[in-house]
N, C-alpha and C positions, 0 to 999 in steps of 0.2 A: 332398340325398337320398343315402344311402350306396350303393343298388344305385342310381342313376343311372350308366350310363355314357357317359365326356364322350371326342369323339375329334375331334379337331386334323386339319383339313384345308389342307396346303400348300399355297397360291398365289391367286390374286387373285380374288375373287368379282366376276363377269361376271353380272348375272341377264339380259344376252340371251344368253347361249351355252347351249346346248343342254345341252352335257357338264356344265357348271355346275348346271346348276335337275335333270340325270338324275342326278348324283351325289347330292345331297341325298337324291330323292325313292327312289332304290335305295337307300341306308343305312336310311331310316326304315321301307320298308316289310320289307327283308329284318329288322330290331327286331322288327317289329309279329310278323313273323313265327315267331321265337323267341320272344316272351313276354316282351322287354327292356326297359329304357327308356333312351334314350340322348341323348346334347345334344349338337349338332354346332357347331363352333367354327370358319372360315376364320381362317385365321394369314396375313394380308399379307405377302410377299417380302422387301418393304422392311423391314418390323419386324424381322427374323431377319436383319438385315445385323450389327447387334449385341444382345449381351444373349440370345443364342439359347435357352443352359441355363435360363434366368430363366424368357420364355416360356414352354420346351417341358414345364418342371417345375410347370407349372400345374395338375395336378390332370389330365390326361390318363391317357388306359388304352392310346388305343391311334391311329394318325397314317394319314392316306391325302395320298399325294400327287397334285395334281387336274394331269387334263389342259388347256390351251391355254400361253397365254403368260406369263409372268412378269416383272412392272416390274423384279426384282433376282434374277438368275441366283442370284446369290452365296450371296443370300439363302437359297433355297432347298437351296443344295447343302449351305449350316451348318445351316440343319433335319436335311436326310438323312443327314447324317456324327451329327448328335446321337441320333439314331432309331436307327440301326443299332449304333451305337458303345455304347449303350445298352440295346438287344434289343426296345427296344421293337414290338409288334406293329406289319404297314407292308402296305400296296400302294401301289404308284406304278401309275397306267395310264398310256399314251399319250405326253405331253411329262413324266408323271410318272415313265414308265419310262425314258426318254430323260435324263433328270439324275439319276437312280440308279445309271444305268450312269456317266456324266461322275463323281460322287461317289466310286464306288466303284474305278473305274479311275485319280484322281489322288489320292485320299487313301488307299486300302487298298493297292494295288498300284505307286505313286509314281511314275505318267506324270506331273506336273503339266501340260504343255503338250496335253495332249488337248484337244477343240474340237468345236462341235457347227457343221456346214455351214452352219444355218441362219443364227448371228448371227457366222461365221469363215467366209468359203466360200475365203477364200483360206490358211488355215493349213495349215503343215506335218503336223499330227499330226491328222488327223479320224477321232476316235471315229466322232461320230454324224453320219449325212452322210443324202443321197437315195436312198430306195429306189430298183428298179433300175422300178416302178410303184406309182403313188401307191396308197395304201388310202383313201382319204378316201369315207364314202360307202357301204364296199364292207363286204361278210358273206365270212368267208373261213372255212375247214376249219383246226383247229390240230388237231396230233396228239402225244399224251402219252407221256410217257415213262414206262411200265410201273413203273420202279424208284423213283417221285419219289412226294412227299409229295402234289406237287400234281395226283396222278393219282387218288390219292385221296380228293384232296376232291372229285373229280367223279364219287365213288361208282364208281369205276373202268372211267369209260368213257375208251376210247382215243382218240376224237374229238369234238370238239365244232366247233359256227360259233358263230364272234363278229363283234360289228362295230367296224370300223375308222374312223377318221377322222385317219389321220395319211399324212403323207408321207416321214419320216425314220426309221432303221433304226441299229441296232449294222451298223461295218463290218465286213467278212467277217474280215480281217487283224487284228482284236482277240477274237475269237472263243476260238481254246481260248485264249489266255492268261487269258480270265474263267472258261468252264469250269472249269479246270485246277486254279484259285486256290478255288474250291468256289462260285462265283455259279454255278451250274447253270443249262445252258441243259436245260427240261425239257420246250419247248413247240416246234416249229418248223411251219411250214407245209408244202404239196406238195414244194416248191422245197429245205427244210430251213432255211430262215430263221428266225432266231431270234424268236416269237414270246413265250415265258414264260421267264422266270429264279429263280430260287431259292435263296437264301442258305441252303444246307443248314444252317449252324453257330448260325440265327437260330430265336427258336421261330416266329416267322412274318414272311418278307422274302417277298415276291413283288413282280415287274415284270413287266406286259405293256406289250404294244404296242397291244392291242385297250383297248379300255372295255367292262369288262363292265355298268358300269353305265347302258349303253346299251340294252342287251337284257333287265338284269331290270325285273320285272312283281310286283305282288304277289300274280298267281295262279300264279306262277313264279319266283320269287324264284334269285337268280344263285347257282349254288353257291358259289362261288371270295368272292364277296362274304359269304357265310353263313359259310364256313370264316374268313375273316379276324373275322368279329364274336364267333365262337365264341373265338379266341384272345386277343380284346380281352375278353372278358367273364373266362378265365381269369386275363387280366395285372391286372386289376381286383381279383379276386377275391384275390389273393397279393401285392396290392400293400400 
């Protein structure tokens, strides 16, 4: 079907994980919502170890990177270096934001030895380590950044709650050197923790920390997930 849109979701389908069966069922109904029609694809970790461009040129519009764990780190970070490197539309939530950041901090910016606490807790260079309190669970206030893109895909409100299910964080000490470079930190909580990021130079890169696709509804469909669908229907459409 030529208006089908087909979008590539990175990492390992779990159909007991929560975040797993709410990503699905938030994609399709924010579609239904639009007036779209769309086919959802899980891309395996371990597939993307090689042959990556092969894969990701399959006939995709537009890539979300799914939150929990990943059989192949690696795997996934040559997905997101492909995705980005290529413009293609993106969110990463949760463990998806967390190897966006890893991605984008050893291959755009050339830390190579960055390291995520969780499967390096003894490494010298920890990107991505333990928050200072877990999120797992928990609704939290993220407040926008007036000047960002992605303040107005929330119709321009300054605050929003979302929910959390993670325990790890961007460390403070790698902060403006991602800023600085144009991953825009555009979201942070009470505290100022980086909660959203934003590749300004992309027509659509977003990373959270939250999942938004935990909170939308189809009588409420998730903004941030609507604005990514609207980019993927564009990258479709001019593809």
């Amino acid at each position: 079907m030529e208006n089908l849109i087909r979008i590539g979701i990175i990492g390992d389908y779990d159909a007991n994980r929560p975040s797993h069966i709410a990503t699905n069922e938030a994609l399709n109904h924010c579609a239904k919502h639009m007036g779209i029609d769309i086919s959802l694809q899980w891309l395996g970790t371990e597939s993307l170890e090689r042959d990556v461009e092969k894969i990701m040129m399959n006939g995709f519009d537009g890539f979300w990177c799914s939150p929990g764990e990943y059989k192949s780190p690696d795997g996934a970070i040559n997905a997101i270096r492909f995705v980005r490197e290529n413009d293609f539309p993106f969110i990463g939530t949760c463990g998806g934001f967390q190897y966006t950041v890893i991605e984008y901090v050893r291959n755009k910016l050339g830390l190579l030895d960055v390291q995520h606490e969780e499967y390096s807790p003894n490494a010298k260079s920890l990107l991505i380590s333990l928050l200072s309190c877990s999120l797992v669970g928990e609704t939290r206030k993220v407040y926008l950044d007036k000047s960002s893109a992605v303040y107005k895909y929330y119709d321009e409100e300054s605050v929003t709650e979302e929910r959390f299910s993670c325990r790890f964080g961007i460390k403070e000490d790698y902060r403006k050197l991602i800023d600085d470079s144009g991953f825009r930190v555009v979201g942070v909580d009470e505290n100022g923790e980086v909660r959203i990021l934003d590749l300004v130079h992309n027509r659509f890169f977003v990373a959270t920390l939250f999942q938004p696709q935990l909170s939308s509804t189809p009588e409420n469909p998730h903004k941030l997930i609507l604005a990514f669908l609207s980019a993927v229907v564009q990258a479709h459409q001019t593809r």
